[in-house]
ZAFIFI-298752 format. One record per residue (C-alpha): residue number from 1; y, x, z; residue in one letter. Coordinates in steps of 0.05 Angstrom, whole numbers. Layout:
<recs>
REC  num      py      px      pz  residuo
REC  NUM       Y       X       Z        a
...
</recs>
This chain:
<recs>
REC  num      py      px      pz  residuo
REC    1    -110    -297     516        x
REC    2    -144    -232     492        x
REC    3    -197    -277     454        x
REC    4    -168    -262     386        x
REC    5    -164    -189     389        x
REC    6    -240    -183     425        x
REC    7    -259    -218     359        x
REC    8    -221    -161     313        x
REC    9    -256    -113     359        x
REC   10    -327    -133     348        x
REC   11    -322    -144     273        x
REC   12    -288     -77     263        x
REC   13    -348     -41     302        x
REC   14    -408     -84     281        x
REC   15    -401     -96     212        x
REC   16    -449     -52     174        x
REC   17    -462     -24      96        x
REC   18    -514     -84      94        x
REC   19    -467    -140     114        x
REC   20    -415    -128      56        x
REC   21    -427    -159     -18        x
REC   22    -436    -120     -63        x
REC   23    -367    -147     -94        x
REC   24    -337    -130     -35        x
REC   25    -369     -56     -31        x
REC   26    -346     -47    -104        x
REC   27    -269     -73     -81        x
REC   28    -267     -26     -25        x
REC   29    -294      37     -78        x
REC   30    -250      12    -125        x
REC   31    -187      12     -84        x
REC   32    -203      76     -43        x
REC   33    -201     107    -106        x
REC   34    -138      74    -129        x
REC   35    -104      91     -68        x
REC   36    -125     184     -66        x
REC   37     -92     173    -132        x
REC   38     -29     144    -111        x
REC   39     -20     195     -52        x
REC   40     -34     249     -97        x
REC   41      22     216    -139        x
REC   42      60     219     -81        x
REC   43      66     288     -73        x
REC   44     109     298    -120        x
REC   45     159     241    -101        x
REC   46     231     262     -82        x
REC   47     224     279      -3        x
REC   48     147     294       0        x
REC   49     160     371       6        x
REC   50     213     353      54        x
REC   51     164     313      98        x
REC   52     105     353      90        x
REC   53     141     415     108        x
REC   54     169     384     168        x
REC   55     108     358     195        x
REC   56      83     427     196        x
REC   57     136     452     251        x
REC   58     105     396     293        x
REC   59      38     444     300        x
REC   60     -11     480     274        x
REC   61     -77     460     258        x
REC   62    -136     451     205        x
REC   63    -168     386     223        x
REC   64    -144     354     146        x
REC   65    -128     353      87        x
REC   66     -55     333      58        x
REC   67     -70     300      -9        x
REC   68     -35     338     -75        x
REC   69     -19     392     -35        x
REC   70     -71     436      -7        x
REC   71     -40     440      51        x
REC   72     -84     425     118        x
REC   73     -49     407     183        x
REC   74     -73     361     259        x
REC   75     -99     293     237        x
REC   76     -44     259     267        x
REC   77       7     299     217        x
REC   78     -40     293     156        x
REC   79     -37     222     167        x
REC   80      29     208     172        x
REC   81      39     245     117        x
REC   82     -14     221      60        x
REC   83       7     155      85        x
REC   84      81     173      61        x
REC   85      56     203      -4        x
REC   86      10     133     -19        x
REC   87      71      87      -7        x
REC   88     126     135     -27        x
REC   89     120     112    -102        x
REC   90     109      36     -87        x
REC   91      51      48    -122        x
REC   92     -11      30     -77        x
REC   93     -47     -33     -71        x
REC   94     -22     -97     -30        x
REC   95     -55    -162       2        x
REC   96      -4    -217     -37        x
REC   97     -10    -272      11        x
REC   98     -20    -227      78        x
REC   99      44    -187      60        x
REC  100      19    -118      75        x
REC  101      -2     -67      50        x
REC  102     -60     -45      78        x
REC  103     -97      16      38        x
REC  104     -33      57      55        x
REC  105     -48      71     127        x
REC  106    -114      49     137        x
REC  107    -138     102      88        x
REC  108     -92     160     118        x
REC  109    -122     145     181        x
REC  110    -188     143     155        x
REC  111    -194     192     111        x
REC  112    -155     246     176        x
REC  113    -213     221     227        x
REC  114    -270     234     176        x
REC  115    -241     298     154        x
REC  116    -238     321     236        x
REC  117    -298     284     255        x
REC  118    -337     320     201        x
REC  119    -407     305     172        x
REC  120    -376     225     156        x
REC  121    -426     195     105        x
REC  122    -387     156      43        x
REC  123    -423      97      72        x
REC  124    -385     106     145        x
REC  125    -318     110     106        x
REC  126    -329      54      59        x
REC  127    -346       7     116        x
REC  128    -295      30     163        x
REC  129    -238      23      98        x
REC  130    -266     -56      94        x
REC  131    -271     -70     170        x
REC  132    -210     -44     174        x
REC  133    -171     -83     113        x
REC  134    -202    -137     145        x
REC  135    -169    -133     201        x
REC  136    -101    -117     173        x
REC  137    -102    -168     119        x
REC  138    -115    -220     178        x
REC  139     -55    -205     221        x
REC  140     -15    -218     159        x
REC  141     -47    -287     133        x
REC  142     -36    -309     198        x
REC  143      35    -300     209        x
REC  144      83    -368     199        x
REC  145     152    -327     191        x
REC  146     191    -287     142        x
REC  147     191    -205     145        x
REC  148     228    -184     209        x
REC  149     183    -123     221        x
REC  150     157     -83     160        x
REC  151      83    -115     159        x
REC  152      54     -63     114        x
REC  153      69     -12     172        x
REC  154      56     -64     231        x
REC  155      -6    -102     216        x
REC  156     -33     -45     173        x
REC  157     -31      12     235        x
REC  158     -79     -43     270        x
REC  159    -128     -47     220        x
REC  160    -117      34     222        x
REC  161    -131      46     288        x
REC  162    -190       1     271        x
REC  163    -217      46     226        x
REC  164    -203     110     266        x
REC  165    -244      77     329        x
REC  166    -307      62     292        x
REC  167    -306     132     255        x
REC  168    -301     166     323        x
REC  169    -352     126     364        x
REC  170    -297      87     413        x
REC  171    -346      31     448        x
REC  172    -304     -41     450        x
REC  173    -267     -28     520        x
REC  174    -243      44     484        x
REC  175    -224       4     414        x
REC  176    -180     -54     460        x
REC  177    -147      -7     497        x
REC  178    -125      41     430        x
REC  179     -97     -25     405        x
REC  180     -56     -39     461        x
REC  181     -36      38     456        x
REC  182     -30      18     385        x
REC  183      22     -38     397        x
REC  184      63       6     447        x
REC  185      82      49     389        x
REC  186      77       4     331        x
REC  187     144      -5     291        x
REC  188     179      -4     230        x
REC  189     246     -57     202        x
REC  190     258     -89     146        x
REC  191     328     -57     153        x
REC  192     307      -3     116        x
REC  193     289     -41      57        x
REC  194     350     -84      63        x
REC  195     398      -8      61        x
REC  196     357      12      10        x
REC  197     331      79      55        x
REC  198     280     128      41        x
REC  199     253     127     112        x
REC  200     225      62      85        x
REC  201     162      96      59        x
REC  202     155     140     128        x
REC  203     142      73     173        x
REC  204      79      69     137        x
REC  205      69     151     163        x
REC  206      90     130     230        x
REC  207      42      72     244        x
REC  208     -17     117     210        x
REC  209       4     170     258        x
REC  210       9     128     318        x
REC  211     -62      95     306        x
REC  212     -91     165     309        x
REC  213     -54     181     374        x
REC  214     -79     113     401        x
REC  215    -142     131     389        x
REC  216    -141     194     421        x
REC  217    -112     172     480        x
REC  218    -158     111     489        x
REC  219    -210     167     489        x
REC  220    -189     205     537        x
REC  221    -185     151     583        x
REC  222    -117     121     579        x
REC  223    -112      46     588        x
REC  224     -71      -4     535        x
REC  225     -42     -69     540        x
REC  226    -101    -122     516        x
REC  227     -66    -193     509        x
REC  228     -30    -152     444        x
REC  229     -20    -207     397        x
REC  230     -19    -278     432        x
REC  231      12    -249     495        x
REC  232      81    -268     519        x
REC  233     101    -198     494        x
REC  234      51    -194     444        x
REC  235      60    -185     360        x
REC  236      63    -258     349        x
REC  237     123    -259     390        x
REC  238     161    -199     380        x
REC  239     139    -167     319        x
REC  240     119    -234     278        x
REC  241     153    -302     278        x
REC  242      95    -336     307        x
REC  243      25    -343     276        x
REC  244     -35    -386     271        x
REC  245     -90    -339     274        x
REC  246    -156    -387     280        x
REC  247    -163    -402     205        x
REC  248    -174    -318     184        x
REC  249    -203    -304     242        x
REC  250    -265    -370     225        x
REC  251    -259    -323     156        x
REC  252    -291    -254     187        x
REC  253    -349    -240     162        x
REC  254    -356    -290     106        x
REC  255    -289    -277      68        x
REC  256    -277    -200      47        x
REC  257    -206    -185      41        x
REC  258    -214    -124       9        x
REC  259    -236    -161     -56        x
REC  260    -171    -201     -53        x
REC  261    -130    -132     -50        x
REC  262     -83    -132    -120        x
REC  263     -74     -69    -158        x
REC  264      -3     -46    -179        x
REC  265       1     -33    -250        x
REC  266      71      -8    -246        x
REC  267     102      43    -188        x
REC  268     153      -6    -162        x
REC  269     146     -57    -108        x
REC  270      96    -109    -115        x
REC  271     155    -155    -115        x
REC  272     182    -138    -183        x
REC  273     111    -146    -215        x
REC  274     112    -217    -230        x
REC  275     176    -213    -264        x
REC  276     152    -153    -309        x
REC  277      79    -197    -330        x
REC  278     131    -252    -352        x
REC  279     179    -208    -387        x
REC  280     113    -163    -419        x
REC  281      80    -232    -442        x
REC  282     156    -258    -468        x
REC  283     157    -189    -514        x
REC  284      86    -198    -543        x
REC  285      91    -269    -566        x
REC  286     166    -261    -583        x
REC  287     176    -187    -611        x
REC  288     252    -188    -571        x
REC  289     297    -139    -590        x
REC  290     329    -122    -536        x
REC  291     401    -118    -567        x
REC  292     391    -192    -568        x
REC  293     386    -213    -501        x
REC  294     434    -236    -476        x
REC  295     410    -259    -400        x
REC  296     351    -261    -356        x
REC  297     326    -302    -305        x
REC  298     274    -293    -249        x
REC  299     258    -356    -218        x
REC  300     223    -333    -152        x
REC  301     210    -345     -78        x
REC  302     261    -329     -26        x
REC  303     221    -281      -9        x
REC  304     220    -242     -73        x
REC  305     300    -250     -74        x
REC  306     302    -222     -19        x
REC  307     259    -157     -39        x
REC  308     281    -147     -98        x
REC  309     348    -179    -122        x
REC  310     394    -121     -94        x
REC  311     449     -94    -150        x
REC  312     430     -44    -201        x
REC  313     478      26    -191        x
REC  314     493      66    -239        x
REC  315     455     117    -217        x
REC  316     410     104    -164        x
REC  317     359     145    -117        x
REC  318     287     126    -146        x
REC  319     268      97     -72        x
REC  320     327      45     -98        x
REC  321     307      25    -158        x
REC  322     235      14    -146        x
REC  323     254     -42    -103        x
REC  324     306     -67    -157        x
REC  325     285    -126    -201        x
REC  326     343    -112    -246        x
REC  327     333     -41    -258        x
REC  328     251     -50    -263        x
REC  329     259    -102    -310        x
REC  330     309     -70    -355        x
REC  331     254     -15    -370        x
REC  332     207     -67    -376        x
REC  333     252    -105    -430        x
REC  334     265     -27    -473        x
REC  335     197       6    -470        x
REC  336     150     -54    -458        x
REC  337     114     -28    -393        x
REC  338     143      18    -330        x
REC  339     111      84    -312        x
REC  340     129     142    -255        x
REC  341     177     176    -304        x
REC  342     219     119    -309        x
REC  343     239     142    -241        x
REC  344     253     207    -253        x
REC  345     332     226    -259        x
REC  346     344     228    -333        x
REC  347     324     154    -334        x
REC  348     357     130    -272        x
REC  349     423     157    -296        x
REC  350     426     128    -365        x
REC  351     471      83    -393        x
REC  352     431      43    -426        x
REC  353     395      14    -376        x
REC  354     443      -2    -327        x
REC  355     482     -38    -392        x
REC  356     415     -80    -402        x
REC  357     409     -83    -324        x
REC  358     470    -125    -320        x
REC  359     444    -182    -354        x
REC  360     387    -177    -308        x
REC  361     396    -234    -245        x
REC  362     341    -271    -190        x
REC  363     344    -337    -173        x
REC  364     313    -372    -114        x
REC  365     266    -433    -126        x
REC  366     255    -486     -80        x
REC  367     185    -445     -51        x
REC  368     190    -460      33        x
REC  369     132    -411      38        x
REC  370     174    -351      79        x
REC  371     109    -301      53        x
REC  372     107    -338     -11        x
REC  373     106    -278     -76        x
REC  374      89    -335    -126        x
REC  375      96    -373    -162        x
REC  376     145    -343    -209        x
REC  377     184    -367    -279        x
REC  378     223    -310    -331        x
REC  379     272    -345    -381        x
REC  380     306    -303    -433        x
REC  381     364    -323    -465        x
REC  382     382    -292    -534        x
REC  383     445    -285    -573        x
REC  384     421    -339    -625        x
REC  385     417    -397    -572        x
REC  386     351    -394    -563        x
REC  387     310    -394    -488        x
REC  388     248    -365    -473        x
REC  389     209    -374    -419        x
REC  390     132    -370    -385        x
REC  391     110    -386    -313        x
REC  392      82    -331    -286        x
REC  393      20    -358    -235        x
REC  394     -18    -297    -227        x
REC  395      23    -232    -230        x
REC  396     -14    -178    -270        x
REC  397     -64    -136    -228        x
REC  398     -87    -187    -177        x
REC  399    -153    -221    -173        x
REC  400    -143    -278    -213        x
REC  401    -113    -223    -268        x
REC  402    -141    -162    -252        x
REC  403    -134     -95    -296        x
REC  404    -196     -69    -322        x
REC  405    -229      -9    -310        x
REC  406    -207      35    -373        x
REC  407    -136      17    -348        x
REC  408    -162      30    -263        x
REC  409    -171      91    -291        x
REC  410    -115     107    -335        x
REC  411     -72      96    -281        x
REC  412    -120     138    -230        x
REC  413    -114     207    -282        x
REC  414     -38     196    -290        x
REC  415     -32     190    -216        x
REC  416     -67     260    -208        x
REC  417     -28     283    -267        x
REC  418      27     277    -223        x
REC  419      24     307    -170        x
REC  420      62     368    -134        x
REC  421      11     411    -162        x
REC  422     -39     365    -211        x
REC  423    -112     359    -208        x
REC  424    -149     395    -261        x
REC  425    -189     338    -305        x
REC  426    -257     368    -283        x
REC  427    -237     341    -205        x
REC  428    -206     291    -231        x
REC  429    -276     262    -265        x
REC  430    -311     287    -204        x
REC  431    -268     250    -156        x
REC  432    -282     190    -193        x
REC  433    -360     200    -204        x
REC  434    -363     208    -117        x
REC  435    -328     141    -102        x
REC  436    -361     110    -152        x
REC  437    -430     126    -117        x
REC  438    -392     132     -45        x
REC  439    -448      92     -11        x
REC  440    -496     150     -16        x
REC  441    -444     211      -9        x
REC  442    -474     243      51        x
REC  443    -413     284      68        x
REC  444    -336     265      46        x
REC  445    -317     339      60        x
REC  446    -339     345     -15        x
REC  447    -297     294     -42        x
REC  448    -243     318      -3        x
REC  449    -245     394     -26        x
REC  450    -233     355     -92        x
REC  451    -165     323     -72        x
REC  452    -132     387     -50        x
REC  453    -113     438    -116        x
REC  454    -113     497     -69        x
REC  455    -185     491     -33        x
REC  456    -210     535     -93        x
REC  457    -161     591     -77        x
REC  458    -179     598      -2        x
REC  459    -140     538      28        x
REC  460    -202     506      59        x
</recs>
């Protein structure tokens, strides 16, 4: 039954500038923008020297551009990597009810092909980026089953290799057969997350990686696997606890899921954002002192539990406590928001925090939705007797309560602030005047001279 995936094909190679809404063309610019900034973040995370570095021993080469860095390596290598640096920080954008997300790999991958390719219009990028969230964002509505597999790696390195075909010309019989080379490599467990491992971030570099490859190889003639994802051995089988994928797939074409992508106002996991909105709303109304609290609750889908209700440590790796609903929302409680430097040692290590932390505690409601992220309830209990609490429906930075531009932007220049070596604030206003006009950029090698801090110098 190869039906399904012939459908992802022809959407992710027909689709054209002209077919997209103009909200959806202004998602897509908004969130490619969103995402350069959170892999230039990335390179200044904990083990981005360590991977960029190594990637370099795997070979030499010029084809792109590593993101923060200046450094330019094979397109394979600069993908895996700027996909590590965008997801490194927990700070890129995700698809809430697919599970994934998407911008992480697809946009690696993208953004390596174009750079190779050379002479790739904005307008080929921005339509290759929405084709291919598209396709990514599908995979993941359409699963019925919890997280076995890390989705954002899985289903994202489809819509990746989606975006990789269409920017290098692969006809439909080439595009099948680099996703069945696609699926022979995909991978990427949840057992990371559940240890708490760095590597976590790198199966996001891994499945941007392997899309390149797939496409390379599908190129040269190599044949894939097609019945990929209804197949006895295909991803709704091994990778995915079954799926229904008729109702997205009616969707292509009409329903953009680029303009349901949620931004992440806070560099944790998207998992510990609802929790923050309540506990930001609760401070507002209430002015808490935090020496008053004396407990607080997340009521929450299993699946956020299961995310995010590990134990605060004392002093724990930043990878850790990004994913830690205790530890997030302790910051959240004492300085009324959570930024990158919140993860920076000084913070993780003190006292204070962890003290608050403990008081900190995720419950599971009665949600049967195994992808469910919402919705959520924060109750506060303070040392006079009193309870405070607020439902929290729609978690701060998705569609339904979206952060506007001055803060899009606030967040983008702190990203590139950031970085192993930050952008200057003339690139930094530059980067953000060519994706906001991306449609008629008639090369991206000029926005991507922007991204790297050493093309001035002789890099490039």
């Amino acid at each position: 039954m190869t039906a399904a995936v012939e459908r992802l094909a022809r959407h992710a190679l027909e689709a054209r500038l002209a077919d997209l809404p103009a909200a959806a063309a202004t998602a897509a610019k908004t969130f490619i923008l969103d995402s350069i900034g959170a892999g230039v973040a990335g390179s200044g995370s904990v083990f981005a020297d360590a991977v960029l570095q190594t990637a370099k021993g795997w070979g030499a080469g010029r084809d792109a551009t590593v993101w923060g860095s200046g450094a330019r390596l094979p397109a394979a290598s600069a993908a895996l990597v700027n996909g590590f640096q965008m997801h490194g920080q927990e700070f890129d954008c995700v698809h809430e009810r697919a599970v994934v997300h998407p911008m992480a790999t697809i946009l690696a991958v993208a953004w390596a092909s174009a750079e190779r390719r050379g002479g790739v219009t904005g307008a080929e990028l921005l339509v290759a980026v929405t084709v291919a969230v598209d396709i990514a964002a599908t995979l993941g509505i359409a699963s019925r089953g919890g997280l076995r597999f890390f989705r954002p790696g899985t289903a994202g390195g489809f819509g990746a290799t989606a975006a990789a075909a269409r920017l290098r010309g692969l006809d439909h019989a080439r595009l099948m057969d680099a996703f069945g080379i696609y699926y022979s490599q995909t991978g990427g467990t949840m057992q990371a997350h559940l240890e708490g491992a760095p590597v976590l971030a790198m199966q996001i570099g891994f499945n941007a990686r392997n899309a390149i490859v797939a496409c390379d190889l599908a190129a040269a003639g190599m044949g894939g696997p097609h019945d990929v994802l209804e197949g006895p051995f295909g991803y709704y089988t091994l990778i995915e606890a079954g799926g229904d994928l008729a109702p997205p797939l009616a969707e292509l074409g009409r329903v953009w899921r680029v303009s349901e992508l949620s931004h992440k106002p806070f560099p944790c996991g998207r998992a510990t954002h609802g929790g923050v909105t309540g506990i930001l709303r609760l401070k507002a109304e209430h002015a808490i002192d935090q020496d008053t609290v004396t407990a607080v609750r997340l009521i929450a889908p299993p699946l956020i539990h299961r995310l995010v209700a590990r134990p605060d440590m004392s002093d724990p790796p930043a990878h850790y406590a990004r994913l830690c609903m205790a530890y997030v929302a302790a910051v959240a409680l004492e300085r009324g928001t959570v930024e990158l430097a919140d993860f920076l040692p000084h913070r993780l290590g003190d006292p204070t925090l962890h003290n608050l932390a403990a008081r900190i505690g995720v419950e599971i409601d009665d949600n049967k939705d195994a992808n469910a992220l919402g919705p959520q309830r924060v109750e506060i209990d303070l040392a006079d007797g009193r309870r405070l609490a607020t439902d929290v429906a729609d978690v701060l930075g998705s569609p339904a309560n979206p952060l506007g531009r001055a803060a899009q932007l606030a967040k983008f220049r702190q990203c590139c602030a950031s970085g192993a070596r930050p952008l200057s604030a003339d690139r930094v206003e530059r980067i953000i005047e060519l994706v906001d006009g991306l449609e008629t950029l008639t090369g991206i090698d000029r926005l991507a001279a922007l991204v790297s801090p050493l093309a001035a110098d002789g890099d490039r």
